[in-house]
N, C-alpha and C positions, 0 to 999 in steps of 0.2 A: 408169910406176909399177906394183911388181908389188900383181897382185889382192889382197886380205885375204879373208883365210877367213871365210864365213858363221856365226858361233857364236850365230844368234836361236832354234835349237830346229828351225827349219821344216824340211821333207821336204827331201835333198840332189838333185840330177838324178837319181843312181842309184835312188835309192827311187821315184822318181816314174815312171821310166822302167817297175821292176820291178810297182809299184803299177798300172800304166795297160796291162800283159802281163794282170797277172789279171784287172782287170776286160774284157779284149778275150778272153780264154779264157772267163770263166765269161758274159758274151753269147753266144758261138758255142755253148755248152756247152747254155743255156736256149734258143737257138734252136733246135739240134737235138731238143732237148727237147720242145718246141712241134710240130715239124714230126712228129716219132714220133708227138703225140698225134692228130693227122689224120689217118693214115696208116688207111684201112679195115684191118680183120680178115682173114688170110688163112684159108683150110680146108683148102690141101693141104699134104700130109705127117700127116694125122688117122688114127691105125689105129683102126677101126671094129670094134668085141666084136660078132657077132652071138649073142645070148641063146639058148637050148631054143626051141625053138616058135616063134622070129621068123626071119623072114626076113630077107634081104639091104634089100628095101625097107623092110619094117618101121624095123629099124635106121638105116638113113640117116633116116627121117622124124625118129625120137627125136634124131639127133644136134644139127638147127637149133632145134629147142628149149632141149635141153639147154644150148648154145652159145651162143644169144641172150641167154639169162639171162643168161650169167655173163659174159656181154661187155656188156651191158648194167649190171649189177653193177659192173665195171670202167671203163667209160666215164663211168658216174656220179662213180662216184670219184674218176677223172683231172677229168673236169670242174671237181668243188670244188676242187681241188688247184691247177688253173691258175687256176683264179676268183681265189681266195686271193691266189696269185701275182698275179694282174694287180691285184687291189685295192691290194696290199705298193708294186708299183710304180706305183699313181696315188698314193699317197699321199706316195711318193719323187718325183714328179714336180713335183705342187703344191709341197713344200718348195723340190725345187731349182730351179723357174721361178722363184719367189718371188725366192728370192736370188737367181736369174741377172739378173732384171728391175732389181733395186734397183743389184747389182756393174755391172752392164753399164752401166747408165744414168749410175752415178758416174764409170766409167773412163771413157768418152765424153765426159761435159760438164768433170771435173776436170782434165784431160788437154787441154784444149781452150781459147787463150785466150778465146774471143769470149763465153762468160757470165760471166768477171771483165772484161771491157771493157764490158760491154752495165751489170754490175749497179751496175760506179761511176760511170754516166753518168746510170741511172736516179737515181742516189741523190746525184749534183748533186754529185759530192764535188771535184772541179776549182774548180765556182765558189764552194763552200765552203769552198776548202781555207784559207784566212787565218782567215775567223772560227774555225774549228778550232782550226788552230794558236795564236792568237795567246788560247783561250780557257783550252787543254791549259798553255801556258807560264806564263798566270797561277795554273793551280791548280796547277801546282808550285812555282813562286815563294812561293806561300803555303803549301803543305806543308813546303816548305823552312825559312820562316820559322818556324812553328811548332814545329817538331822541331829547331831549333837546339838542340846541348846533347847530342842523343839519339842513340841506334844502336842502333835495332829490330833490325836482324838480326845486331849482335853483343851482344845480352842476356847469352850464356854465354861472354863473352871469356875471363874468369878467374874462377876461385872464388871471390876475395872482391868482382867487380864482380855474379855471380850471387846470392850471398850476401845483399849491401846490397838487389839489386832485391826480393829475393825479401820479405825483411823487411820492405822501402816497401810492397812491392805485395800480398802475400798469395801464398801458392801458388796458388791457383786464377786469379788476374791476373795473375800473371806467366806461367803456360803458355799464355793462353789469350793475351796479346800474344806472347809470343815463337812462338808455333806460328801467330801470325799470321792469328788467328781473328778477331780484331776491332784497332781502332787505340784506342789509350789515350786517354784524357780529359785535357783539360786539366788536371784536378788531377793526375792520375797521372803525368801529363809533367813537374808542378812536382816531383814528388817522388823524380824518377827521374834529373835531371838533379845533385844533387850525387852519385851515386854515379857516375855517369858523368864527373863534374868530378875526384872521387877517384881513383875506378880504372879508368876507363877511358881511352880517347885522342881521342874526340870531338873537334876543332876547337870552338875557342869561332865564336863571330857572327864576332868581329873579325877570324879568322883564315881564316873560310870565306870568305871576299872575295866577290865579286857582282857583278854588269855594270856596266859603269863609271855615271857619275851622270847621265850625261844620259840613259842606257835606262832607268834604277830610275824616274824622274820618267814613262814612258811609262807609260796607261793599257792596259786589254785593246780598246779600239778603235783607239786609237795603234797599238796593233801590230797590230790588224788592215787597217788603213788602206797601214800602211808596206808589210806582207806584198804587197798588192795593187799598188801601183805598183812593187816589185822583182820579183815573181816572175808571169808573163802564165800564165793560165789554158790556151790554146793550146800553150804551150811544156810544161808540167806535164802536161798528158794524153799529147802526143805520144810522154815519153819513159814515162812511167807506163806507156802501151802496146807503147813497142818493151822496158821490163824485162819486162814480163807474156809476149811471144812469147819474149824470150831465155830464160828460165826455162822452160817450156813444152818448147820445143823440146829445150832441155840433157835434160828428163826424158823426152824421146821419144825419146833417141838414147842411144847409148853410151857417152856421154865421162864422162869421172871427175871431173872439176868442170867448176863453172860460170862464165865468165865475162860480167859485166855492163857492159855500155857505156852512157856517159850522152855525149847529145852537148848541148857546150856551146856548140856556135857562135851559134844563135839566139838564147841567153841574154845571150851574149856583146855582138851586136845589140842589144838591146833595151837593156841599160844603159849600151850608149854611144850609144842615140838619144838621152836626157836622163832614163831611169829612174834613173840613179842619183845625179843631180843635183837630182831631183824628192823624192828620198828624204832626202839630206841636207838639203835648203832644210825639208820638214817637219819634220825633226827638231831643226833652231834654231828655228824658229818655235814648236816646243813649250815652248822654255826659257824662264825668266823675264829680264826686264829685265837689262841689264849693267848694274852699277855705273860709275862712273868707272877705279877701279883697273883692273878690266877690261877696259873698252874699252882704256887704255893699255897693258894685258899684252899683248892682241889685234891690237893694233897695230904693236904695238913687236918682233914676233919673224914670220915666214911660219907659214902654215896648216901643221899635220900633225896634226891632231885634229878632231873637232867641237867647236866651242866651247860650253860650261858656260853661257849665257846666250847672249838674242837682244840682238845690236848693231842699232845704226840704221842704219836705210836705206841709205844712201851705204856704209857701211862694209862693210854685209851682200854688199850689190851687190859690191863689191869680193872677199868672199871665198867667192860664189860665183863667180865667174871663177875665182882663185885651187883651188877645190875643182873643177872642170872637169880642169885639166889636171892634179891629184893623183889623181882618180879613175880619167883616162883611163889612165894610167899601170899604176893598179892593174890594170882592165881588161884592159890588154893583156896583161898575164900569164897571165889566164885561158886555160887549153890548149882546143886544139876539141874532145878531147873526153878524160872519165874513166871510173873506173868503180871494178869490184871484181872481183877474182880471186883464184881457188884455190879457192872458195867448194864446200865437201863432201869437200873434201880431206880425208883423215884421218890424221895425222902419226903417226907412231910412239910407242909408250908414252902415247897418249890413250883405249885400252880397256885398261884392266886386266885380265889372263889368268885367266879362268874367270867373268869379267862378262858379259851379253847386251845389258846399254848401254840398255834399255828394250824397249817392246813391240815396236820394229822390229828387235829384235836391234843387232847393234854394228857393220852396216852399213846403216843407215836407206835411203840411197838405193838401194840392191840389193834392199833388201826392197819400197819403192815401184814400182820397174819391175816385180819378178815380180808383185805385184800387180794393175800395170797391164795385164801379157800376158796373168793369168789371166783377168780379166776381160773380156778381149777373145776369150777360146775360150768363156767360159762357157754362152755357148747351145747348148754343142756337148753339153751332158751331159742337158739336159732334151729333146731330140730323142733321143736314145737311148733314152731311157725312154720315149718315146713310141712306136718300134719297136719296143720290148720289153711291151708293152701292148699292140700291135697283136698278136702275137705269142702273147701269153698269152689276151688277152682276146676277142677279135674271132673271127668264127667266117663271117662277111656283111660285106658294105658296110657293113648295117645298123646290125650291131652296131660296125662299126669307127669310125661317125661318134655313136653314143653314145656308147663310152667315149671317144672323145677330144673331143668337145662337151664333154661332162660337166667333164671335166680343165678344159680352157681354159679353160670360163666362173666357175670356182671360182675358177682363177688370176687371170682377170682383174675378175672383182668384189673379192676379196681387195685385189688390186693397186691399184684404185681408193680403194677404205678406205681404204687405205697412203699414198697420193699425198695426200690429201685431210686424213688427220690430221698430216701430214708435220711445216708448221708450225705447228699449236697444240701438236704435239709438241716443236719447237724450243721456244717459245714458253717450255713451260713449264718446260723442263729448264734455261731458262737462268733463271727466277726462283725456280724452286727450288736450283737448285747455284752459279750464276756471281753473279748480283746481291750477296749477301750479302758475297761472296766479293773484291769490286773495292775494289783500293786506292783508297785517300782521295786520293790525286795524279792519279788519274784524272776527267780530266774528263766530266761528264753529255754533254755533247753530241757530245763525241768519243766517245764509247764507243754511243751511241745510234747514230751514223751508220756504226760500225764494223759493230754488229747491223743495218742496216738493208741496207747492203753486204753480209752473211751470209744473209740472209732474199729477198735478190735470188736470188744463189743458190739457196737450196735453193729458191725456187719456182721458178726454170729446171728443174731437177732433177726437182721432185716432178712439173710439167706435162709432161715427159716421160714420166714412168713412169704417170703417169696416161692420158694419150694412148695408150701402147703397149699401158696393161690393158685399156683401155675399145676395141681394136682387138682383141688378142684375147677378151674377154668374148664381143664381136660375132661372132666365130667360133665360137667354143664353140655360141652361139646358133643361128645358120645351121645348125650341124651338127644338133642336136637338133631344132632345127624340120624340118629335113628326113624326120626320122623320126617327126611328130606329123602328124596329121590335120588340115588347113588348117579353117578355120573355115567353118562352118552356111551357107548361102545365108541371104539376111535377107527373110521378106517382111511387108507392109504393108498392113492393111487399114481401110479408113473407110467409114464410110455416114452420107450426110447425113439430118439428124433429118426426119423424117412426120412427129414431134410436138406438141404446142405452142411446144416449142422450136424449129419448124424454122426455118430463115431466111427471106425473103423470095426468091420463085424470080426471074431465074434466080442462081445459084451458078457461077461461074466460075474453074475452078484450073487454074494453070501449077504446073508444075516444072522442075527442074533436075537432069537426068542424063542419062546415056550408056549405053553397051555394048545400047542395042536393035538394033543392027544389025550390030556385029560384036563378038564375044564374047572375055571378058578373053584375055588371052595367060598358059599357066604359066610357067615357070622351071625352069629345070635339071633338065628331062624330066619336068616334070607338065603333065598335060593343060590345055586350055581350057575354063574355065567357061561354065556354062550363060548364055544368051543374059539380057538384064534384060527387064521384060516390063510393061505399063501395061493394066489390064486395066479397063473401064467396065460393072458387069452381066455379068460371063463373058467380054464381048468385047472383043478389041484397040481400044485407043484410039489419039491420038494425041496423046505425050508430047513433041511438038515445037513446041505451041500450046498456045492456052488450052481447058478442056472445059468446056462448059458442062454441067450437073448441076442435079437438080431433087431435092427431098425423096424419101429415098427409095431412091437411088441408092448404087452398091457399091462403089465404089474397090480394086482391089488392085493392088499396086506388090511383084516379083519382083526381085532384086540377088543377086547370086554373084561369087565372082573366081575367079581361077587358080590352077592350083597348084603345089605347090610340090616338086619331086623325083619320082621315078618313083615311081607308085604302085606296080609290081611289087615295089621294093624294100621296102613297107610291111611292118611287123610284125606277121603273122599274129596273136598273141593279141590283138593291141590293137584288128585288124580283125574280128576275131569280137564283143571288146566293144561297138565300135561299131554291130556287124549289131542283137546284142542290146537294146542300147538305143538302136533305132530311129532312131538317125541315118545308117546307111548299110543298102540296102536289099542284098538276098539276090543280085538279080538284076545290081544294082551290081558288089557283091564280084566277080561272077564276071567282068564284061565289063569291069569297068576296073582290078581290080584279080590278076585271074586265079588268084582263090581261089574255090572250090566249097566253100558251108558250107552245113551240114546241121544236123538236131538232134542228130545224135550228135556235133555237131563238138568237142571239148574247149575 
């Protein structure tokens, strides 16, 4: 079948092609850009003015002055300039992880049968499928009943059936039925059906005919009863799940429809184990009493119907036998297996020339696969921006693991929020827009287990993208911790009361710690913390017993851990703040972390 032309609006290959040139030119473009900015100051080719009264030295002295400035002027410059730059692109970056996180996650799970297999397993919908159906049948059967007479969606057949409504109903009930805003009242249905009797084509009751008489007498557990001994909950999933891979798969591959297969064979089985004999015997035993006339009609001609009333015993016996070899018969006809096909096909003259056919354009499954593919590069654009960040922004390691800490962890707390509000967001979109909105033919429990199925889903979904944020959040994290100053050593002092309040001697204290003997280990090239220390009066104790203690006495307990990244890589201003407010000393900076600070140090 030849292709059909794209007409939804979206980018054609060639533009995407041309679109995906510029932005691969103006990357290379801002990276050379970048790399220029690095690039030290040359001096030679400089013709040097020697002034009246100066010298050759003189001059050259003036010249690194002169020169410093104004490259320093210009360096300053360039720097806001890239800053600018690199913030432009963390800001492009958070947006497009955002979406890459949400697209990526959908095209993954939606694309995938195993969380529409997982969510209707969760949601019990195989061993509920009867009370369902047989609850959905009943509240159509009574929608039906009720709107006998009526034809909501041909209100405007003709002028004077529009006309009559309009006059019964009011302009304002009549648009807001037929635009199908709400279902008419009972009175409004009495009033609406002789227009419909007039001028319309409605079917009366008598002419709309209905399931023959022995189904009409069946109850909504009747039919949830029969549903169960015809249709095995086993056989119902099994194919439920090979439609969900058929489907699936059709949209993973190339082919231009879909074909669906249902296999009937085990079906086939089961109702001539005695499911279908078991279904017939329920459904005479639901009838009432035969008459006399009856039994002799019943009698007097062979089965090829279910009988209108329950016969007696001997008779019943006789024509379930009789209904055995009628059904088996039927049975066998049953093919091993069915289905549906063509399914996406789009036949000639079903897009109207200059229509888009909807938001998927006027070849919906074309538009779903490129969808799909996008979404499967889409991490490719927010790692881009992250080299181009690098790029713009980073100048050190140092600086390279804050701005992209920074990124990530926005991304992934963001991301979190997002997972998290996911469905009270469904939640509420569907009692604000859909609720309202659900036809009167639809039944509550079907439609509850529909959303429940839906709600499976997107929490597969949302726990994904949750998972994934809260993976890189933790990155983001790691990276900027690495460029923060590990936490204080902690110590501990007591002295037992001399007082009146002392206790009674002696005072004996255990504890419970470690590292007095071998000292924490850092991480990813920070040093080892200072050793832990139990000190009784100034002097080592021993933290592996009990100490006895008299009023009086001085308790101090020393604790430190590791650290955390190379302190050479540490940030020079942060560690001058630190010298300053006396959390790391002078002598420190210089031996562990190989900065010499002064008081002129800035």
């Amino acid at each position: 079948m030849p292709s059909l032309p794209l007409q939804s609006g979206g980018p054609e290959p060639a533009h995407l092609a041309i679109c995906g040139s510029l932005l691969v030119i103006l990357a290379i473009g801002l990276a050379v850009f970048a790399l220029l900015r690095k690039r030290k100051p040359q001096t030679a080719g400089v013709e040097i003015t020697i002034g009246e009264g100066e010298t050759e030295a003189t001059a050259m002295g003036r010249l690194p002055r002169i020169g410093s400035a104004l490259l320093r002027g210009l360096a300053a410059l360039l720097d806001l300039i890239t800053k600018f730059i690199a913030l432009g692109l963390v800001a492009l970056f958070i947006a497009a992880a955002l979406v890459t996180l949400i697209l990526f996650n959908l095209g993954w799970q939606l694309f995938d049968p195993n969380p529409y297999k997982r969510a209707l397993a969760e949601a019990r919908i195989y061993e509920r499928f009867p009370a369902l159906i047989a609850e959905q049948m009943a509240y159509q059967l009574a929608y039906v009943e009720k709107h006998v007479g009526v034809d909501i969606e041909n209100m405007s057949a003709t002028p004077e059936l529009e006309a009559c409504l309009k006059q019964a109903l009011g302009e304002e009930s009549f648009s807001a039925i037929a635009g199908f805003e709400r279902e008419p009242t009972d009175a409004e249905l009495e009033v609406m059906r002789p227009c419909f009797a007039q001028y319309g084509e409605v079917e009366s009751e008598s002419q709309q005919g209905g399931p023959p008489e022995v189904f009409s007498r069946l109850t909504q557990t009747d039919l949830e009863n029969l549903l169960s001994i015809l249709i095995p909950a086993t056989w119902l999933q099994t194919q439920t799940e090979s439609a969900i891979d058929q489907t699936l798969a059709f949209l993973n591959s190339d082919a231009p429809t879909l074909s669906l297969d249902i296999d009937l064979v085990k079906l086939r089985e089961h109702l001539r184990s005695g499911a279908a004999a078991g279904a017939f015997l329920y459904i005479v035993r639901l009838q009432p009493p035969c008459t006399g006339e009856q039994i002799a009609e019943l009698t007097a001609a062979p089965l090829n119907a279910i009988p209108p009333c329950l016969p007696p015993n001997e008779i019943l016996n006789s024509m379930v036998e009789q209904s055995e070899g009628v059904l088996n018969d039927v049975i066998a006809k049953i093919p091993d297996q069915t289905g549906l096909s063509g399914i996406g096909e789009q036949g000639p003259g079903e897009q109207p020339p200059g229509e888009t056919g909807g938001p998927l354009g006027s070849n919906p499954l074309e538009a779903v696969r490129r969808i799909h593919m996008i979404s499967r590069f889409s991490p490719l654009l927010p790692l881009a921006l992250l080299l181009l960040i690098a790029l713009f922004g980073a100048r050190s390691l140092q600086g390279l693991l804050r701005w992209w800490g920074a990124s990530l962890l926005i991304v992934g707390v963001v991301g979190v929020i997002l997972a998290l509000a996911a469905l009270p967001t469904m939640d509420w979109a569907i009692a604000a827009y859909v609720m309202d909105r659900l036809p009167a033919s639809l039944s509550p429990a079907f439609f509850a287990a529909v959303l429940e199925v839906l709600r499976n889903i997107a929490r597969t979904v949302a726990t994904w993208i949750g998972g994934e944020a809260g993976v890189i959040a933790l990155i983001g994290l790691l990276m900027l911790a690495a460029q923060t100053r590990g936490g204080l050593g902690r110590r501990e002092v007591f002295r037992v009361p001399d007082d009146e309040d002392a206790p009674q001697s002696p005072v004996n204290l255990g504890i419970q710690s470690g590292r007095f003997r071998i000292p924490p280990e850092g991480l990813f090239g920070g040093k080892p913390g200072a050793k832990a220390q139990f000190l009784v009066n100034g002097r080592s104790g021993n933290p592996y017993g009990l100490t006895r203690l008299r009023p009086g006495d001085t308790v101090i307990m020393d604790a430190a851990g590791g650290g955390y990244g190379d302190p050479k890589e540490r940030d020079r201003a942060q560690l001058i703040r630190d010298v300053r407010d006396g959390k790391v000393t002078r002598e420190s900076a210089k031996r562990d972390y190989g900065v010499e600070i002064t008081d002129e140090s800035p």
